[in-house]
ZABA-881391 format. One record per residue (C-alpha): y, x, z. Coordinates in steps of 0.2 Angstrom, whole numbers, plus 2048, in hexadecimal, padded with zeros to 3 digits. Each point is the difference from the previous one (the first is absolute). Layout:
% ZABA-881391
YXZ ...
***
This chain:
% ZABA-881391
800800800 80B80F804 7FE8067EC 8057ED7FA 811803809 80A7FD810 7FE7EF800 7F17F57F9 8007EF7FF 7EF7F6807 8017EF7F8 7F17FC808 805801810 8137FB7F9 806810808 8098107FC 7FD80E808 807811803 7F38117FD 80A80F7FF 80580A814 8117FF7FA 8027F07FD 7F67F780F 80B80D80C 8117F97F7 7FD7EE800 7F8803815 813807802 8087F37F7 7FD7ED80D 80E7F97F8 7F97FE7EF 7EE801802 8007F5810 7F07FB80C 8067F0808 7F77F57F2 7F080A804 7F58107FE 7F37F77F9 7F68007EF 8017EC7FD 80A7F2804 7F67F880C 7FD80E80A 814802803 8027EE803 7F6803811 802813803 8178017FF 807804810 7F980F806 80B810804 7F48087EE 8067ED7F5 8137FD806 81080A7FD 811802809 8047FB812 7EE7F8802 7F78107FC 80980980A 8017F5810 7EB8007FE 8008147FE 80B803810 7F67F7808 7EE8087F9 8068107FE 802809811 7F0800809 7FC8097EE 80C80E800 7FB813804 8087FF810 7F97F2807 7EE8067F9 80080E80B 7FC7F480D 7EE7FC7F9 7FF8127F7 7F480780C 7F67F1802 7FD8027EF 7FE80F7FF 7F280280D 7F77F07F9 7FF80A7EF 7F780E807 7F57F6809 7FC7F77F0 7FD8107F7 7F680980D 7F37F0800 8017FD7EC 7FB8137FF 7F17FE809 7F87F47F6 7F78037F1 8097F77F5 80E7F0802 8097F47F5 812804801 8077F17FB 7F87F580F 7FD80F80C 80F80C800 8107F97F5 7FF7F080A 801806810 80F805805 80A7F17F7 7F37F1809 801809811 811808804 80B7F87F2 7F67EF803 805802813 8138057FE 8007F17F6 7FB7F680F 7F97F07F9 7F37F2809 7F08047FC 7FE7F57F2 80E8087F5 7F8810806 7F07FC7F9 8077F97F0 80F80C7FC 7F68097F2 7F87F07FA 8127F97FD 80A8127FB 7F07FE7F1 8047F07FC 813803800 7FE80F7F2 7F57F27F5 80C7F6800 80E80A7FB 7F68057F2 7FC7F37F0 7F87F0804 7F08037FC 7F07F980B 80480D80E 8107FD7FD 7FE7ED802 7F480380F 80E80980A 80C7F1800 7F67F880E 7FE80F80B 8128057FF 8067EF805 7F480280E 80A812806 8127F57FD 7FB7F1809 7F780F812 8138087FE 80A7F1800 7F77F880E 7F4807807 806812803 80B7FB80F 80980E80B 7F57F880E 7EF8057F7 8058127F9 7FE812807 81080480C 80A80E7F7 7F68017F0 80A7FC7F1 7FD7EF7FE 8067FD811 80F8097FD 8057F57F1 8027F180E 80880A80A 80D8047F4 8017EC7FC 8067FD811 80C80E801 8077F97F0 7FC80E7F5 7F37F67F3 8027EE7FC 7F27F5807 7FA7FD7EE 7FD8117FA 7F680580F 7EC7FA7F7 8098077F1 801810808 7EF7FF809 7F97FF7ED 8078127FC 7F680780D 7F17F67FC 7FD8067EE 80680F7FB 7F980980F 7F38027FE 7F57FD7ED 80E80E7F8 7FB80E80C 7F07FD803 7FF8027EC 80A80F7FE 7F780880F 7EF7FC7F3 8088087F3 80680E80A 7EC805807 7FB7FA7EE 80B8107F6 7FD80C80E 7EF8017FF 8017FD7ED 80A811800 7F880A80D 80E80D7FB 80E7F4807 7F77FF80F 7FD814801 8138027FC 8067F380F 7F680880D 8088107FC 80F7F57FF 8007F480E 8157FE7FB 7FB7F77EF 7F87F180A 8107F47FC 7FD8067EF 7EF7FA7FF 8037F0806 80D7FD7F5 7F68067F0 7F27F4806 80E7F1800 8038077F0 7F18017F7 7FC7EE809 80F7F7800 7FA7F380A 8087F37F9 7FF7FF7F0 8117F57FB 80C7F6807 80C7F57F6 8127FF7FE 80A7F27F7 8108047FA 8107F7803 8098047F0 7F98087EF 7FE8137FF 7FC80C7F5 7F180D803 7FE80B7F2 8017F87F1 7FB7EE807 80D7F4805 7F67F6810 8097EF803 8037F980F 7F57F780A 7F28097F9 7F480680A 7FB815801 7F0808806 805813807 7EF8087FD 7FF80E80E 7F08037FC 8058037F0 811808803 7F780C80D 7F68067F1 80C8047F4 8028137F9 8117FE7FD 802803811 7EE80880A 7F780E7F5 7EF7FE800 8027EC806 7EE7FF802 7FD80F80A 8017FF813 80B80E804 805802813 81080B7FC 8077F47F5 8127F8808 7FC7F380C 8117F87FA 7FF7FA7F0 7F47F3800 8017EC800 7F17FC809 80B7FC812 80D7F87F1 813803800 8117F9806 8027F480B 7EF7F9800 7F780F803 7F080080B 8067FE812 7F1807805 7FD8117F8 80680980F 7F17F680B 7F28047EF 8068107FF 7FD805814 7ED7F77FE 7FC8097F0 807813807 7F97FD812 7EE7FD7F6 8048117F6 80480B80F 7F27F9808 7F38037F3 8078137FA 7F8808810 7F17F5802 7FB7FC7ED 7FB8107F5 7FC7F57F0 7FF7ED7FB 7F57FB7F6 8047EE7F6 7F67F57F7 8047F57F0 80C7F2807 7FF7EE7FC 8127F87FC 8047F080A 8067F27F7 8147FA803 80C7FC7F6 80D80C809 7F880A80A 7F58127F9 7F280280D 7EF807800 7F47F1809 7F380F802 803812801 7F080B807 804811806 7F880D80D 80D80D80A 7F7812803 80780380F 808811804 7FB80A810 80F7FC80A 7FD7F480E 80F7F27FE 805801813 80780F7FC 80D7F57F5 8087F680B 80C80D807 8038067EB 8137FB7FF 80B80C802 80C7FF80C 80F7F47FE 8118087FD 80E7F980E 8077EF7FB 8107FE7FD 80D7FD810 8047F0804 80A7F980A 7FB7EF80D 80C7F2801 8017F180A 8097F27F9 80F7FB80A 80A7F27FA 7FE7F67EF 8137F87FB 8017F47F1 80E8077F7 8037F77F0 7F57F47F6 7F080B7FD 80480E807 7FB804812 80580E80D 7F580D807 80480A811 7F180B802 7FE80B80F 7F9810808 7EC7F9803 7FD80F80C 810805808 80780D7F4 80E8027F9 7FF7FA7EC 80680D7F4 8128007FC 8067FD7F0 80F7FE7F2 8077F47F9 7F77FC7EF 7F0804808 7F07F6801 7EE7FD806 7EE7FB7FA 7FA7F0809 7EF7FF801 7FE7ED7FD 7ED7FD802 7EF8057F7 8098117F9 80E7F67F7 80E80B804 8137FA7FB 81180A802 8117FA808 80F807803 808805812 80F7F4804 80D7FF80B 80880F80C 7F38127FD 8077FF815 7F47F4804 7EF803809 7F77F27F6 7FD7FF7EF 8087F17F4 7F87FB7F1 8057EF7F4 7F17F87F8 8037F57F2 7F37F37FA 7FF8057EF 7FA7F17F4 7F380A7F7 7FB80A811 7ED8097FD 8017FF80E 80880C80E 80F7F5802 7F67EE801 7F780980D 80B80680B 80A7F0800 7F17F5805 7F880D80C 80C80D808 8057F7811 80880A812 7F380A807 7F88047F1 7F98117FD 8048097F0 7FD8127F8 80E8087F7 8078107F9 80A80C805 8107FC7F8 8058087EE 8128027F6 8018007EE 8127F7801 80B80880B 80F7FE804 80E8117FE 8077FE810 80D80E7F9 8077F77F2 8137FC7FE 7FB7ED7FC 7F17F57FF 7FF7F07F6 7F17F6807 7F87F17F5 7F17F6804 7FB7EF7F9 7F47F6807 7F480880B 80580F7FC 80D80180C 7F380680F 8038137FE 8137FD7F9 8027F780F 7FB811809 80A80A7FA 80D7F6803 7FE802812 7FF8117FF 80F8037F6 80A7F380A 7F980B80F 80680F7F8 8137F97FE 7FF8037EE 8057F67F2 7F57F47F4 7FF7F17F8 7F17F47FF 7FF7F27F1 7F17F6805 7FB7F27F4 7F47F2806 7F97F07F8 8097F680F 802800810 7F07F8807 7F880E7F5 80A80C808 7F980C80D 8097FF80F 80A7F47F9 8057FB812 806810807 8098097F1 8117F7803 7FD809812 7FE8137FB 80B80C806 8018057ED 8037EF7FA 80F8057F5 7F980D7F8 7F37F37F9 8047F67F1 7F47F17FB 7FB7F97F1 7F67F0801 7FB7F87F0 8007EF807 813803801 8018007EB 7FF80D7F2 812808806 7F9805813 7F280A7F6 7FE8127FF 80C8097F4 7FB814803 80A8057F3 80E7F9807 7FC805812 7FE8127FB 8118027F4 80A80E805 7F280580B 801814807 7F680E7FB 7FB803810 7F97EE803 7ED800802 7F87EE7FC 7F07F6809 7F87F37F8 7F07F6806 7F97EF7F8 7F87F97F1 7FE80C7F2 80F7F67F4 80A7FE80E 7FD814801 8018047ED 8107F7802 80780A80F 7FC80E7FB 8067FE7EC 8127FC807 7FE80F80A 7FC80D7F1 8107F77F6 80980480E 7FE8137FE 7F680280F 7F58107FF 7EB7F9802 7FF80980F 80A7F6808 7F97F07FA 7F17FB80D 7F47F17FF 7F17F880A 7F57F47F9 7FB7F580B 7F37F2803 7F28067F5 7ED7FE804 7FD8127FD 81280D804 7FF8097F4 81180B7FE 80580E80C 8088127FD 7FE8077EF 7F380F7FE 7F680A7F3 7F17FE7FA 7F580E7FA 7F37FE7F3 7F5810804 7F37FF7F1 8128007F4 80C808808 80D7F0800 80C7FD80B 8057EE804 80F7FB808 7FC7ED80A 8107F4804 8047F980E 7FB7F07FB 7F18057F4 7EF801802 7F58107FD 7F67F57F6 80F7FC7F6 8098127FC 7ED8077FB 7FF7F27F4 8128057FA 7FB8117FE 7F17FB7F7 7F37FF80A 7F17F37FE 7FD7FC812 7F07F3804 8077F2808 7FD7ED804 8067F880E 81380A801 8027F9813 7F380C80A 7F37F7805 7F28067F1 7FD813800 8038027EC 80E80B7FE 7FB80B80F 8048107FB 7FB812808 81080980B 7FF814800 80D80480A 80F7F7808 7FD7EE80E 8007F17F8 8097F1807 7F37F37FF 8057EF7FD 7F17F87FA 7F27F5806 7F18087F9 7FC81080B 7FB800810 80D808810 7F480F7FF 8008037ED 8147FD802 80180D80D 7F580C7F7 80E8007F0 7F48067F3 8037F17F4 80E7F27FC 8017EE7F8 80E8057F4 8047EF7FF 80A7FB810 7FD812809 80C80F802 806810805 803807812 8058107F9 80D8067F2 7F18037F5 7ED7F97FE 7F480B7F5 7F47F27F7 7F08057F6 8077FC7F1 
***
């Protein structure tokens, strides 16, 4: 299908389909046009009943369901049950090895997704026992309607009807993840309605997609006894190994998309509302992009494949198939000197690539496997964190709250500067940034939390579940926008929530008897933080407002306020990026040199900006200069660089990229606190620099 072109068109199925890596990857990458709120599935039918879930809908739905889902499932939060698995893969291993022969696909692949991953789940035990049974059923359906097909539509209405009324807070496992959706439905956090919806995601992908790639994985291994040789002399190239098994699998097969408008892919004009297939398997295959497709290769990039997808709906679980499948590899290097594999029988699904049967034999190696329970090395120091207790919450405008946060133990919090800010560690390793407010003089910290409308997250959840008293991790503060306490004059402009470390530095300056000016533009007063109190600052006439309710003439002219301005004036602007762009624009007319011209973005999922530094490209020999308000991900690009990359926001792993020398400043949501604090890679994405100059293995 490759050789007929990029896209093919299946009129018996009365769908197109995408073959080609390059094209599946862009239209993954593109949810606007090719869109998966009308469905994922093959056929009409099967999207009637199957919309809805975070893999078949789009926009503020999706990612309501994916905040929710997502967590439990990050790297961080999987360090909790790491060991767990980790000790239940050498146990497996050590019994398997002693037998003379086993089926992998019923006696090893299984095992760690229907024990541990069956228990986190935490369901009563008839959605334990039937949570295989339905995830088959599910991957039937969202194939072609054929007799399997049609014979899954019963059984997945049997799993929708156990989540939406039998699988009651009341029932599940206390602190496993279906537990925790409810919990987030009472603190506010997930609507009452998505709750089953969400239940489903950890239902069906969590198990048949791992426990096929982990067949595949033992399958090529001891297919290519020479990969096997090279991977116990190379224990490091076990992520690689799972991820070519993923590759050589791709587990599911294809997904759909249906696109919202027509587009063109290659030479074909697709209209809208049709209905596209992106063929991983197929896409995963194609020597366009993989030399040797066919070969199983274990130093091949785990990054460039589509077997975990792409964008936004990419496999929230590859972190959790990734831990089982390396925890069974570093658990068989030192007990299992060669596999043997039989000829494998395929199982039928119209998603899914499984073996049913797989026989295989482990020679086991000399070394007794209690000798590997102590085998990790040990754990560099995790980074220094700072306990906060919660002191007092204030409502300060509509959707934006106020945070006092205290000493937790009695010590003094790190001082700061005005333009400074902190990491809040919000729950499940979902970390968010804010900016100090109010006096640096102050022995509490002041943040301003504003609700944001599409929130992933962080914000939603520190509205609905911060409270007085409660305990929080932070940062120690950090400055990429200070303020030049030395300068002649300051202009000071904030609009909207942006105003928190304007605000600041207005203290400080007003502290310092020196003169500013602030322009701080707002939607309208009940939108206004601190709204109440400004009229009462001790700076109040060094404030000048700009409300838009108060009409087009009360808005923001910078060009005008900056006419005539001196030399010598240095400018600090924080809000949404046009309000920015506009700022700053008037600024440069007005003759001021750039470093004089400071900004803050503010309010994003992921911060992203920071002080600019260089990045080295150590294989060519480029140097790189990064903005203050671009990412590395963005300047490599710029200079030409092809970097792997999916999700752009940190929580993926793709774009992971080797650091030689220099500390990274680690933004992301994908390494753990040890792998931050050990510095030897960086998510290029959202991640930067602690130092003037990072070395990357490029």
């Amino acid at each position: 299908m490759r050789e007929l072109g990029p896209v093919v068109w299946l009129p018996q199925h009365d769908n197109y389909a995408l073959t080609r890596h390059a094209e599946v990857a862009a239209a993954l990458r593109n949810p606007a046009v090719f869109i998966s709120g009308d469905g994922v599935a093959a056929d009409v039918k099967a999207n009637e009943i199957t919309r809805g879930n975070s893999a078949a809908s789009d926009g503020g739905r999706h990612a309501a369901i994916r905040s929710a889902t997502a967590p439990p499932l990050l790297p961080g939060a999987l360090e909790g049950i790491r060991e767990q698995v980790e000790v239940a893969a050498i146990d497996l291993i050590d019994r398997l090895a002693r037998l003379p022969s086993f089926d992998v696909m019923t006696e090893l692949a299984p095992h760690l997704p229907l024990t541990i991953v069956r228990d986190m789940v935490g369901l009563p035990d008839f959605g334990r026992q039937n949570m295989l049974r339905w995830a088959n059923a599910t991957f039937d359906l969202l194939g072609v309607q054929n007799e399997r097909g049609r014979a899954a539509i019963e059984v997945f209405l049997e799993q929708r009807k156990f989540a939406q009324t039998q699988a009651r807070p009341e029932v599940l496992k206390p602190g496993s993840w279906t537990y925790r959706l409810f919990m987030l439905v009472e603190q506010g956090l997930l609507a009452p309605e998505l709750a089953p919806v969400a239940m489903r995601d950890y239902l069906n992908p969590s198990l048949d997609t791992t426990i096929s790639a982990t067949g595949q994985l033992i399958y090529q291994l001891g297919a290519n006894p020479d990969q096997w040789e090279l991977l116990q002399a190379k224990p490091e190239l076990a992520r690689n190994a799972a991820n070519e098994a993923v590759r050589m699998a791709s587990p599911v097969r294809s997904f759909c998309r249906h696109t919202s408008t027509d587009v063109t892919v290659g030479d074909v004009t697709i209209p809208e509302k049709a209905r596209v297939m992106m063929l991983f398997a197929s896409a995963n295959r194609d020597d366009r992009v993989f030399e040797q497709p066919d070969k199983f290769d274990i130093t091949r990039s785990p990054r460039h494949h589509l077997g975990f997808g792409s964008g936004v709906h990419m496999c929230v679980g590859q972190h959790l198939a990734q831990l089982e499948m390396i925890a069974l590899l570093e658990a068989m290097i030192p007990q299992v000197k060669a596999i043997e594999v039989g000829v494998p029988e395929v199982a039928l699904n119209n998603t899914i690539h499984s073996f049913a049967k797989l026989p295989a034999a482990f020679v086991a190696a000399q070394k007794p496997a209690a000798q590997q329970r102590n085998r990790r090395p040990p754990a560099a120091a995790a980074p220094d964190l700072l306990k906060g207790r919660i002191g007092a919450l204030t409502r300060l405008a509509q959707d934006v709250i106020g945070i006092e946060i205290e000493s937790a133990n009695g010590e003094a919090l790190p001082a700061w500067t005005p333009g400074a800010h902190i990491d809040v560690h919000v729950h499940d390793g979902l970390i968010r940034q804010y900016s100090l407010t109010g006096s640096a003089s102050d022995d509490r910290y002041r943040i301003a939390v504003l609700l944001a409308p599409d929130s992933k997250g962080g914000s939603r959840a520190i509205h609905a579940s911060f409270h007085p008293g409660k305990l929080v991790s932070l940062s120690r503060p950090r400055n990429h926008f200070p303020l030049h306490e030395d300068a002649e004059n300051h202009m000071l402009f904030s609009g909207g929530i942006g105003m928190t470390p304007i605000l600041a530095m207005a203290w400080r300056l007003h502290e310092l008897g020196r003169p500013f000016s602030w322009r701080l533009s707002a939607h309208s007063r009940k939108r206004l933080a601190w709204g109440d109190e400004i009229d009462a600052l001790p700076f109040r006439d060094s404030i000048q407002l700009h409300l838009h309710e108060d009409g087009p003439e009360r808005r923001l002219d910078a060009l005008g306020a900056l006419r005539g301005v001196s030399p010598s004036t240095h400018v600090y602007v924080c809000g949404p990026h046009p309000y920015m762009d506009h700022v700053t624009s008037a600024a440069e007319k007005s003759g001021l040199p750039q470093d004089h011209i400071h900004r803050e973005h503010f309010g994003a999922e992921i911060d992203v900006n920071g002080s600019p530094f260089t990045v080295v490209a150590a294989r060519s020999g480029k140097r790189i200069d990064v903005a203050c308000d671009e990412t590395v991900l963005a300047a490599l690009t710029r200079a030409g660089f092809d970097i792997p990359t999916s999700c752009k926001t940190g929580v993926c792993g793709t774009c992971l990229t080797r650091v030689l020398k220099g500390k990274p400043h680690h933004r992301d949501m994908v390494l753990t606190a040890t792998e931050k604090a050990q510095g030897d890679r960086i998510a290029v994405c959202c991640s930067r620099s602690q130092t003037a100059q990072l070395v990357l293995d490029l």
